[in-house]
N, C-alpha and C positions, 0 to 999 in steps of 0.2 A: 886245624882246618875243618874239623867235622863238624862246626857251624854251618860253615859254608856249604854243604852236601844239604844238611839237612835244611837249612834254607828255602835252597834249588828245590829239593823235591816241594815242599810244599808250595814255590811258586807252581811247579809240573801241575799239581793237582787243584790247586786255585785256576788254574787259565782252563783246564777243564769243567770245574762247576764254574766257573763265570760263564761257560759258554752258553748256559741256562738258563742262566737268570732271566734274561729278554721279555721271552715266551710266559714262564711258567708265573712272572709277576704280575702281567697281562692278564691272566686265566685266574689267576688265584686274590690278585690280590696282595698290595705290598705288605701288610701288615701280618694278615693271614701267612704269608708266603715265610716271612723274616722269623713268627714266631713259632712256624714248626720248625727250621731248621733250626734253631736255638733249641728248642725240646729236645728235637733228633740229636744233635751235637752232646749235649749232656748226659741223657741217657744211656745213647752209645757208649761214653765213659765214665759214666757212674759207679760199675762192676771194678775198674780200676781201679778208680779216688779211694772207693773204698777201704778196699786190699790194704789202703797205703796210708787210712786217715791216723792223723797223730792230733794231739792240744795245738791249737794253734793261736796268735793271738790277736787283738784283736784288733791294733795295726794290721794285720794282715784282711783280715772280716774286713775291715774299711776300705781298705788298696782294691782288694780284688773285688767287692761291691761297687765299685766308682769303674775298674776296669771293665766288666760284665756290663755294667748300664751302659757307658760311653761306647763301647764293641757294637751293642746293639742298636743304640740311636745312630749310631755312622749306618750300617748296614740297611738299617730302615728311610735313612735319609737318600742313601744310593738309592736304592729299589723304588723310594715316591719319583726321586728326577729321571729315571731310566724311562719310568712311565711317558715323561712328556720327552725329553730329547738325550734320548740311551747313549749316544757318543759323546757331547759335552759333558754330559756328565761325569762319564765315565770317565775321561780325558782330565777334569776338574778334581775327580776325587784321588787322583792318583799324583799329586803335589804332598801328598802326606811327609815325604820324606823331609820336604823342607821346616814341615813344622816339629817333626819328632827331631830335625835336629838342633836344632833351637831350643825347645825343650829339655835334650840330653843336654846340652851346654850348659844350660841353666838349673835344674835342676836335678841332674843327676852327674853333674860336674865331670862329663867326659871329653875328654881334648879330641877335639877336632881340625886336624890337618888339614892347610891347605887343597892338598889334593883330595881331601876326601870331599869337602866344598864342590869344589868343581867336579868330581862324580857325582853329586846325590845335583848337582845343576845340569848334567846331560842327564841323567834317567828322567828327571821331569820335566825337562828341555824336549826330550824322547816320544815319554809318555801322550805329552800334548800336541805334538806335532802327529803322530800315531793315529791319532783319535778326534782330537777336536774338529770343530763340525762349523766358527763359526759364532754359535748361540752360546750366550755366557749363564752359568747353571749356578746359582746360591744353593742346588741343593747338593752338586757335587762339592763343592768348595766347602760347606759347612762337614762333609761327612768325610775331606780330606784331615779338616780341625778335631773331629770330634775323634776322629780315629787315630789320629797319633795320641791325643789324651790318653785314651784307653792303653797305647804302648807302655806312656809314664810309669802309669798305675801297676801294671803285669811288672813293669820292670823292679819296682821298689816290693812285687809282694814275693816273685819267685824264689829268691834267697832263702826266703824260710821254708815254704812247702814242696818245691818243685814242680816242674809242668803238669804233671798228672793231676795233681789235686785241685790247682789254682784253674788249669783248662775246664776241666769240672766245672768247678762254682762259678767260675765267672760268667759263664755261658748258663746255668742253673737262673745265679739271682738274674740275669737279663731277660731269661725265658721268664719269669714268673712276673716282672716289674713290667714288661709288654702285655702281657696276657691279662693281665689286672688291669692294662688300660688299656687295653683293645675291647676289654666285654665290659667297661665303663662309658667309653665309648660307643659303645654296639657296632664297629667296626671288623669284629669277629667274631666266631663263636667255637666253644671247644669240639663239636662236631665238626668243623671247619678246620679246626691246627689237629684235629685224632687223625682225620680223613688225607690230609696232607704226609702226617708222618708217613704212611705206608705209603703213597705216592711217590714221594721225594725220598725213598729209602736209598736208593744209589748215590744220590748228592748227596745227604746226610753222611754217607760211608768216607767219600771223598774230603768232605768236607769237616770231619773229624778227624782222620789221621792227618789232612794240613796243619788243622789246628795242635795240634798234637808236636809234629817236627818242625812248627814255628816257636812255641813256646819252648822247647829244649834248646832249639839255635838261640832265642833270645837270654835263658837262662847263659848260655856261654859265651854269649856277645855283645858287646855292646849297641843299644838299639838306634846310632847314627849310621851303623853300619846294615845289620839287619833287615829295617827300615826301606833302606833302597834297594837291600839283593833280591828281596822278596815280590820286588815288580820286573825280575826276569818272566816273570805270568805273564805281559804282557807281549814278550818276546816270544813265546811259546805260541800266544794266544794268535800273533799274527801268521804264524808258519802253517799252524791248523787251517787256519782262513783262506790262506794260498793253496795250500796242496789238498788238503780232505775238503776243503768246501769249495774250491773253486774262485772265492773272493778276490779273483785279480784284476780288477778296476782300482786304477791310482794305485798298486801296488810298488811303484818304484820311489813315489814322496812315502807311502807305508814305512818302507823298506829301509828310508833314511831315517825315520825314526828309532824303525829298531835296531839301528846302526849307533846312534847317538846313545841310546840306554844302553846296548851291550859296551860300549867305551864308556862309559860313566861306571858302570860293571866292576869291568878292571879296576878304576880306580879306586871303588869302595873296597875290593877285594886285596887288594895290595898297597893300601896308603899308606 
């Protein structure tokens, strides 16, 4: 069960830095914003990867290159749709479970139980009632697709390198494949992602050790399961809302949402 621990924490610390994003994408800049913390992320565990590098091959170079790019275009996809309507979005990108399981089904040939079906259909049953607004978002829906892809990928390269090294590169080659098309673009500049890193140093921190006790759970679990414990964030994310922020308008349809994901919970947790 020390999947599932590590899991949890990382939703803990995901529904904290989501609580950010909002603001800081407004100010900075989606692209700008997505490509420091991708910098920040890798950096931060760089010092690690290191410690830890071995031959690796080149299966793995391709898995976790496809994971790393696909991680990053989800995260860039959320932060363009947040700009125009932040809760459909947000609401929209968080169906991933249904695609990562379909995906494990298919090709990572993991059985999926009944019940576990009907848990990962209340967490996004949960998730949407939680948050949707309403307004229907292609940019959440593309970045729920693109981002169980990127689960595929971590999941077929862990096996050989482990979290430390694969959380590294992946988040490296995404940092570097943004950055080449942000200043191709001219939609960034490295003055712009330097100036952010020390800004967003506290989210970076957060947002590293998620990344971190995600990719160790996923290394232990299978990612139909994974997949939907990791939007207990969302459950988190509504209780902050209520009690430190105040946010208690509509808080009782709120409340039924995050009643439906923590029973969808269970079920993933115990299929």
């Amino acid at each position: 069960m020390t999947w599932v621990w590590l899991t949890l924490t990382s939703a803990v610390l995901n529904a904290v830095w989501s609580s950010q994003i909002k603001g800081r994408v407004q100010k900075e800049g989606a692209l700008t914003f997505t490509v420091s913390m991708r910098w920040g992320v890798a950096l931060a565990l760089m010092p690690f990867a290191l410690f830890s590098l071995k031959t690796l091959s080149l299966k793995w170079w391709i898995f976790t290159t496809m994971s790393g790019t696909m991680e990053c275009a989800s995260l860039w996809a959320l932060t363009r749709g947040a700009r125009r309507d932040y809760y459909s979005t947000y609401a929209l990108s968080n169906v991933t479970p249904f695609f990562s399981a379909f995906w494990a089904l298919l090709f990572l040939r993991e059985t999926i139980s009944p019940s576990l079906w009907l848990g990962v259909f209340l967490v996004v049953a949960g998730a949407i009632w939680l948050y949707y607004r309403g307004h229907w978002s292609w940019w959440g829906l593309g970045a729920a697709l693109i981002g169980s892809l990127s689960g595929v990928f971590s999941k077929l390269a862990l096996p050989e390198s482990g979290f430390l090294l694969h959380s590294c590169f992946a988040f490296l080659i995404g940092a570097v494949l943004l950055t080449l098309g942000g200043l191709k673009g001219r939609t960034t500049s490295v003055k712009a992602v330097v100036r952010n890193l020390g800004v967003n140093w506290l989210l970076i921190l957060f947002s590293a050790v998620s990344t971190v006790v995600f990719y160790a759970a996923l290394q232990m679990a299978p990612l139909s399961q994974v997949s939907p414990l990791v939007r207990f964030n969302l459950v988190v994310g509504f209780v902050l809302s209520y009690f430190l922020l105040g946010e208690k308008q509509g808080w009782k349809s709120r409340g039924f949402g995050a009643f439906l994901i923590l029973g969808g919970l269970v079920l993933v947790v115990w299929k």
